[in-house]
Backbone as CSV, one residue per row, in Angstrom:
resi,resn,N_x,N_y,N_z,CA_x,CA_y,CA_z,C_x,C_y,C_z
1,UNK,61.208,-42.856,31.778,61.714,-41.720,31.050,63.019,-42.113,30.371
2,UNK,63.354,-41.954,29.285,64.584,-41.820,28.580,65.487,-41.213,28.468
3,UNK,66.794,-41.168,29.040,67.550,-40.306,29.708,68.323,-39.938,28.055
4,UNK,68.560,-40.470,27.174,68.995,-39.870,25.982,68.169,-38.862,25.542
5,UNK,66.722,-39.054,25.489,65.690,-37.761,25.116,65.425,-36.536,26.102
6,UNK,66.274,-36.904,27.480,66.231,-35.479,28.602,67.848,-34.836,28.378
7,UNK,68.465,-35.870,28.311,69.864,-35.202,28.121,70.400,-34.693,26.873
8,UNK,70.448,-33.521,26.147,70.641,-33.147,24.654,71.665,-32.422,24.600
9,UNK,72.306,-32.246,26.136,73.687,-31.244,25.637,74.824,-31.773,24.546
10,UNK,75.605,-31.055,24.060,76.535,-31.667,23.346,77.407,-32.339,23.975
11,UNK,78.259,-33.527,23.366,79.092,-34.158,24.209,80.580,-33.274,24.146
12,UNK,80.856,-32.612,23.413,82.132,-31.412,23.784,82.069,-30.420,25.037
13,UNK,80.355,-29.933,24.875,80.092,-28.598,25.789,80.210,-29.817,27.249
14,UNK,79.616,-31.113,27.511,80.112,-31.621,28.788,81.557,-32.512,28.878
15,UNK,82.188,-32.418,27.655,83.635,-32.232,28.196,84.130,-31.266,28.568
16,UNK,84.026,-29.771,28.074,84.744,-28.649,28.776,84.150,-28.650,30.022
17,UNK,82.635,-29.146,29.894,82.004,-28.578,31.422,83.359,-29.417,32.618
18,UNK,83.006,-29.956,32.523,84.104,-31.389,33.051,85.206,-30.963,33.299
19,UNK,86.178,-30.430,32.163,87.087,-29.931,32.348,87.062,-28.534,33.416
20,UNK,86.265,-27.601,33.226,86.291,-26.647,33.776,86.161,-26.487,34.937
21,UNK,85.354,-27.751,35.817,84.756,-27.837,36.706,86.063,-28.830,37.724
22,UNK,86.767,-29.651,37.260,88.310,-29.601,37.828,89.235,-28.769,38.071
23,UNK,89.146,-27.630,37.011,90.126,-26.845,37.302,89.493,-25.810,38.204
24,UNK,88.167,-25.731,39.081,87.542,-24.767,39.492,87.855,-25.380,41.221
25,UNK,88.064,-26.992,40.930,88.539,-27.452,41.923,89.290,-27.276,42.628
26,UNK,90.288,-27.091,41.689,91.919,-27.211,42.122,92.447,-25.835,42.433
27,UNK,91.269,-24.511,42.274,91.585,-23.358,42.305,91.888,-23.100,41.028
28,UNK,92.445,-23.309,40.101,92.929,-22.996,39.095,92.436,-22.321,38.167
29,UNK,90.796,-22.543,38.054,90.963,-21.271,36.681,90.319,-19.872,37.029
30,UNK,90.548,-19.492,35.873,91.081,-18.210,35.261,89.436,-17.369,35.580
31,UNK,89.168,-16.468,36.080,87.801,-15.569,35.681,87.130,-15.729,34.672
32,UNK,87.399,-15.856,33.259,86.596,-15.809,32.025,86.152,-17.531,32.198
33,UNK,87.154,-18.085,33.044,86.828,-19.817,32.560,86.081,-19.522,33.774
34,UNK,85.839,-19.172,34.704,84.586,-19.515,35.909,82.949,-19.106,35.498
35,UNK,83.367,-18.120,34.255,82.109,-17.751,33.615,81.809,-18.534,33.429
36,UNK,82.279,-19.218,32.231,81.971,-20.236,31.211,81.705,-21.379,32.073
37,UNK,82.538,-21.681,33.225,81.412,-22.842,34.235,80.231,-22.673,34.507
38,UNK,80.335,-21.504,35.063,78.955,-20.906,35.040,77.811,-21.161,34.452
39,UNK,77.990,-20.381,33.384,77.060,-20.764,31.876,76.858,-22.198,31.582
40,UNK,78.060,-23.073,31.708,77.924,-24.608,31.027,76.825,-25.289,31.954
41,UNK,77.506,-25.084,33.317,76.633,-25.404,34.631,74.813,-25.336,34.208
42,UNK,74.719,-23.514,34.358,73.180,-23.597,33.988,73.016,-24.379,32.810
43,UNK,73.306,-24.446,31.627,72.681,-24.826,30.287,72.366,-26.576,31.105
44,UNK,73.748,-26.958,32.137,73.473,-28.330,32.079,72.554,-28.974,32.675
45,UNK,72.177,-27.717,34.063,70.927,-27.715,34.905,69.917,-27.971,34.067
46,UNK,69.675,-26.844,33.238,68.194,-27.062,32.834,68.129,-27.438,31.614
47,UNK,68.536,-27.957,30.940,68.363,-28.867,30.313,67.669,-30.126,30.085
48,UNK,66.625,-29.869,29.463,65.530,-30.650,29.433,64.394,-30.511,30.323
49,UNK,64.569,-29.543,30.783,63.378,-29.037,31.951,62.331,-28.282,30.842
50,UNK,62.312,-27.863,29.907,61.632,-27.547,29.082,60.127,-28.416,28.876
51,UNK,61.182,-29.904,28.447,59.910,-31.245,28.079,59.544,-31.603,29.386
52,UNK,60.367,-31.477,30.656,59.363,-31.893,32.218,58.492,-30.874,31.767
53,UNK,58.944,-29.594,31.928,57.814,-28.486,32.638,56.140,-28.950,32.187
54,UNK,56.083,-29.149,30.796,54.980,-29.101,29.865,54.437,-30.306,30.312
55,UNK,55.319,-31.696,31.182,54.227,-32.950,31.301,53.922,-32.417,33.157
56,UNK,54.149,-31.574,33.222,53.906,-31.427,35.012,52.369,-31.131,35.244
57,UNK,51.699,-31.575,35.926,50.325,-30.912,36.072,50.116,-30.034,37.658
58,UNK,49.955,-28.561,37.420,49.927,-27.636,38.450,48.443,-27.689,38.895
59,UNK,48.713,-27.396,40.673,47.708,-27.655,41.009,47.483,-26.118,41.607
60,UNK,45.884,-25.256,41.527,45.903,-24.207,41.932,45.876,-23.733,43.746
61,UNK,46.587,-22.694,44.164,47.390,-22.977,45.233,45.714,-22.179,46.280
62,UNK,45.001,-21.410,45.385,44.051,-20.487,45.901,43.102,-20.813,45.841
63,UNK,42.621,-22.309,45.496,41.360,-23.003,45.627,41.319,-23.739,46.985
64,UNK,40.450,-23.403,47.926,40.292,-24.269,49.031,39.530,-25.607,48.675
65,UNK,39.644,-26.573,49.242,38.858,-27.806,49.186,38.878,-28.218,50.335
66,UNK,37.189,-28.742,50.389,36.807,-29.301,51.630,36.068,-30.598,51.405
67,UNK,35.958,-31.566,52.285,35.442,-32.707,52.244,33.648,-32.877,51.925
68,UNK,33.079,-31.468,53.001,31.987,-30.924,52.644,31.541,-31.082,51.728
């Protein structure tokens, strides 16, 4: 897998993430900035889970199989 074609965030939005996520450390920020960790956080989670989801193959959970 190609980690440039899973990873597409911007490289600013994971500098603030970065940033934000030190100062969340240190106690330091502010309510509106814990949002915005927040938010940066998820976008950074799933990100690129879009192109997994679609190569995943689900298997149905309500079909029994027997050797029979």
């Amino acid at each position: 897998m190609n980690i440039n074609r899973v990873m597409s965030m911007e490289p600013n939005k994971l500098a603030r993430l970065s940033c934000l996520f030190e100062k969340a450390v240190d106690n330091n920020a502010q309510f509106l900035e814990k949002r915005e960790l927040d938010e940066l956080y998820n976008e950074f989670i799933n990100d690129g889970r879009d192109m997994m989801k679609s190569k995943m193959v689900v298997f149905p959970l309500e079909i029994k199989r027997s050797a029979s």
